[in-house]
C-alpha positions as CSV (number, residue, x, y, z in Angstrom):
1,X,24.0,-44.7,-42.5
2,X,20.7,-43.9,-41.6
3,X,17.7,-46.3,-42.5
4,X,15.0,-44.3,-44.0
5,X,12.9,-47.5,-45.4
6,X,10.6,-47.2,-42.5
7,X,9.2,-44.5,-44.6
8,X,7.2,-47.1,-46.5
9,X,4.9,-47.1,-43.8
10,X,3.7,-43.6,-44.5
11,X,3.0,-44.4,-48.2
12,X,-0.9,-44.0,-48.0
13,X,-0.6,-41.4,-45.9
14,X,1.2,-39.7,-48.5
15,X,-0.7,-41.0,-51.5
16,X,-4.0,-39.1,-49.1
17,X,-2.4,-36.1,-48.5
18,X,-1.7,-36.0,-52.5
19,X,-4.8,-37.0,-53.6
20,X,-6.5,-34.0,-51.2
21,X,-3.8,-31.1,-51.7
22,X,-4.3,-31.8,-56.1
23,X,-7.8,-32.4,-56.0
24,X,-8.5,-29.4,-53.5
25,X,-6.2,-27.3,-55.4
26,X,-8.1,-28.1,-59.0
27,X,-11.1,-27.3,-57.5
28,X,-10.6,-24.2,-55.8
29,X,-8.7,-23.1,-59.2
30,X,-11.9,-23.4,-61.5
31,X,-14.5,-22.8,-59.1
32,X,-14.0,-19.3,-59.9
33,X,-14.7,-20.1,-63.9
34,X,-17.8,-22.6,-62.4
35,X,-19.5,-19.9,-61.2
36,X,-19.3,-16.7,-63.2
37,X,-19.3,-16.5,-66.9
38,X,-17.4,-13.5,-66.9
39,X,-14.4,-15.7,-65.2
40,X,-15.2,-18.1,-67.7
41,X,-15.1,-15.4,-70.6
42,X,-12.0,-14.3,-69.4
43,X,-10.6,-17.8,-69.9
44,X,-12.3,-18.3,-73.1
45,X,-10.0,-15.1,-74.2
46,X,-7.0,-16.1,-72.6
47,X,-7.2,-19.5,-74.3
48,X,-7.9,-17.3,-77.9
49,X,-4.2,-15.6,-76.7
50,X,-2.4,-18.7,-76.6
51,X,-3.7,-19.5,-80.0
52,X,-6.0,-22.7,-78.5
53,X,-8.2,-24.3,-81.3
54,X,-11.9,-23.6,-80.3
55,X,-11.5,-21.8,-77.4
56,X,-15.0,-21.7,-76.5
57,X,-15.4,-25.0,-76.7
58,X,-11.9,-25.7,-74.7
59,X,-12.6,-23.5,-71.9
60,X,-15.3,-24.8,-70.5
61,X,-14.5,-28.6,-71.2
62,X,-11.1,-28.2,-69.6
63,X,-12.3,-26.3,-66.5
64,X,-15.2,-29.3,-65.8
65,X,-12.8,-32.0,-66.5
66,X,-10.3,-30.3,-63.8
67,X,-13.5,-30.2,-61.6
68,X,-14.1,-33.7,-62.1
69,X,-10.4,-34.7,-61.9
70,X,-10.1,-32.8,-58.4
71,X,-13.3,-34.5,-57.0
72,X,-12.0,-38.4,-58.4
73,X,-8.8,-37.8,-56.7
74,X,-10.4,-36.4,-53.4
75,X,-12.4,-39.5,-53.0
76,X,-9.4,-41.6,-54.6
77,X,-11.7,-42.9,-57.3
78,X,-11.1,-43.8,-60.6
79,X,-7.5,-42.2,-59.5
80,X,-5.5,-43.9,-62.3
81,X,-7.7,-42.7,-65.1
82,X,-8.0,-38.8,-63.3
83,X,-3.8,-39.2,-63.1
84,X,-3.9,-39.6,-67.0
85,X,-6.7,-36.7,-67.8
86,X,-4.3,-34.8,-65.4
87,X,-1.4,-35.8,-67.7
88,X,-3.1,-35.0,-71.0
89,X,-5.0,-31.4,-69.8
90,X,-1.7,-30.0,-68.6
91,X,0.2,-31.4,-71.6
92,X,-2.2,-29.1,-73.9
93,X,-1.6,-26.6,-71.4
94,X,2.4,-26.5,-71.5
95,X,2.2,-26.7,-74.8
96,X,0.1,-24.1,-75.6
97,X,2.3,-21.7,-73.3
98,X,5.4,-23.1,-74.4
99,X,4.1,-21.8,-78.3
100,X,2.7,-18.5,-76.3
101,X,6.4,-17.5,-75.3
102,X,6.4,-19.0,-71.7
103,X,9.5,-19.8,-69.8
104,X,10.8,-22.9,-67.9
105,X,9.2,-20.5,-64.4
106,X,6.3,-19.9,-66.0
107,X,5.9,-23.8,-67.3
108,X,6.6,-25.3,-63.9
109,X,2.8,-25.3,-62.0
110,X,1.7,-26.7,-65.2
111,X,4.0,-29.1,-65.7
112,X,4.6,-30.5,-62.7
113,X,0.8,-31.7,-63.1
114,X,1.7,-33.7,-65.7
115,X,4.1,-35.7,-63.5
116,X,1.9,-35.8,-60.7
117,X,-0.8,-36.8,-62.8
118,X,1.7,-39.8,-63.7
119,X,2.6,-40.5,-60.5
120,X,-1.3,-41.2,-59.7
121,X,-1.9,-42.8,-62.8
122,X,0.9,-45.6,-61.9
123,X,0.8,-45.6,-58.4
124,X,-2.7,-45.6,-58.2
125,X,-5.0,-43.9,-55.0
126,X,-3.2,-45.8,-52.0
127,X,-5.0,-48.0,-49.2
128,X,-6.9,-45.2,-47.7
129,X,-9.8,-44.7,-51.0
130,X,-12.5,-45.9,-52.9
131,X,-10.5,-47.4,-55.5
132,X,-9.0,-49.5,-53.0
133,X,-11.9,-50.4,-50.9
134,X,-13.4,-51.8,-54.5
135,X,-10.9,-53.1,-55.6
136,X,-11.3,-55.7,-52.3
137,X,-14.4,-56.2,-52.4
């Protein structure tokens, strides 16, 4: 049998390359809604399709706290408590497409931030952040 629990090694280096591809991703998926309000209209009414409470109000809090969740998790601060915001935006999200009609394709990107969002918020950043740096000091 092959011994794979060298792999442990690599853990940080997997927690950073996490931690970069999410918070990258989150980022370059609102920036669009950041800097136009028509982007951010658009959103507003696509929220109002799904039947979101307040979807004026939900638009733009969920797209800055996805900005400031994808920024935390690029610097691998406050990581745990961005993994749980993670967790609880894409919760309202699956939900809300799940009552829209969505299928188990359609659910998937959003869900699957809810269980990396989990992952983080247990796991924490990994050696190579600010969280851990910190945390020593």
């Amino acid at each position: 049998m092959i011994d794979i629990s060298r792999l442990n090694t690599l853990q940080s280096g997997a927690m950073l390359a996490l931690r970069l591809y999410v918070g990258g991703f989150l980022i370059w998926g609102v920036w669009d809604n950041i800097t136009s309000s028509a982007r951010m209209a658009e959103f507003e009414a696509f929220l109002a399709g799904v039947n979101c409470p307040l979807p004026a109000i939900a638009a733009p809090v969920s797209v800055w706290v996805q900005f400031a969740i994808g920024a935390a998790l690029i610097a691998g601060v406050l990581t745990r408590w961005a993994g749980l915001l993670l967790s609880l935006n894409f919760i309202v999200a699956v939900a809300l497409l799940w009552s829209a009609g969505a299928d188990g394709r359609g659910l998937f990107p959003p869900a699957i931030l809810i269980f990396i969002g989990l992952i983080l918020a247990t796991y924490g950043a990994g050696r190579w952040s600010l969280d851990h740096r910190f945390s020593r000091s």
